[in-house]
Structures are given as C-alpha cells and as structure tokens.
N, C-alpha and C positions, 0 to 999 in steps of 0.2 A: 543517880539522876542529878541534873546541874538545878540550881535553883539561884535565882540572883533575885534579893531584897529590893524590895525599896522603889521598882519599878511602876512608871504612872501608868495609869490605861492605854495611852497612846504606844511607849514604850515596850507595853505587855504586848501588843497589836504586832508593833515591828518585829520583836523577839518571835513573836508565832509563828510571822510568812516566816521571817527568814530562818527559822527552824525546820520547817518545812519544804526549801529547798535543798537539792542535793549536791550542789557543788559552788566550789568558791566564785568560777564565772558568773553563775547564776546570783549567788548574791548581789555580787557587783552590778551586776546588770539591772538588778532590782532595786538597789541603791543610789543607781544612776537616774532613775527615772521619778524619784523624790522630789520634792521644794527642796529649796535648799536649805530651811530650818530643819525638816522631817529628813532629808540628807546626812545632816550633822547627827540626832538622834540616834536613828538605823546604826551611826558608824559606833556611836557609843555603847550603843545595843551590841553591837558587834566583836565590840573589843570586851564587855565586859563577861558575853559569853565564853570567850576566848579564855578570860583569865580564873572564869571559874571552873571552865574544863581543866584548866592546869592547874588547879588546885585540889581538884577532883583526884585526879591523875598524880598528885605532889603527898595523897592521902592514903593508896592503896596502902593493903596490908604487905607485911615485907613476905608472908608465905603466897600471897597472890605473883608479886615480885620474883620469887624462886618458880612458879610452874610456868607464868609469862616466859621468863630467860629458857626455861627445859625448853622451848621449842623452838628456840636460837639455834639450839645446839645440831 
C-alpha cells in the first residue's frame, strides 16, 4: 500500500479524488478543472504518488521478483 508523509488536508483531499479515478485522462481532466494554485498541488499530489509507487515497486522482495519474471516466460 503507498503512503506519502507529510501531506496537508487539502492535499490528503486531492490525493483521494485522484486515487479514485481510473485513468491518467481522467486525472488530467480533473486537474484541469482546478484554481490554479489547487492545479499546482493536484500536480504535486501527483507526482509524489508517482514516486512512491516506484519506490514501492523499487522494494519488492527479490523472490516476489522471480514469480513476477515466471510469467514472462
């Protein structure tokens, strides 16, 4: 599960919708339609979820890693 620190209420707010939608159009879209300080936020919201999934993902275990790859195969 992602968890990202340190975020204000407002922040917590945007992170929610836009967890809650299902595709990156749709984020955008909903991004668009921001103030443009609450614009900026969302993008920060955005990016930081971004970099905790890949850190997330930068964490697996390396036998998680081996059954992932078996299904490459």
């Amino acid at each position: 599960m992602i968890q990202i620190e340190g975020l204000n209420k407002k922040q917590r707010m945007l992170a929610d919708i836009i967890w809650s939608l299902d595709t990156q159009d749709q984020v955008k879209a909903f991004i668009a339609t921001l103030p443009a300080k609450d614009r900026l936020q969302a993008q920060l919201v955005t990016q930081m979820m971004i970099l905790a999934f890949i850190d997330e993902v930068n964490s697996i275990e390396p036998e998680t890693v081996e059954l992932i790859n078996s299904f490459k195969e």
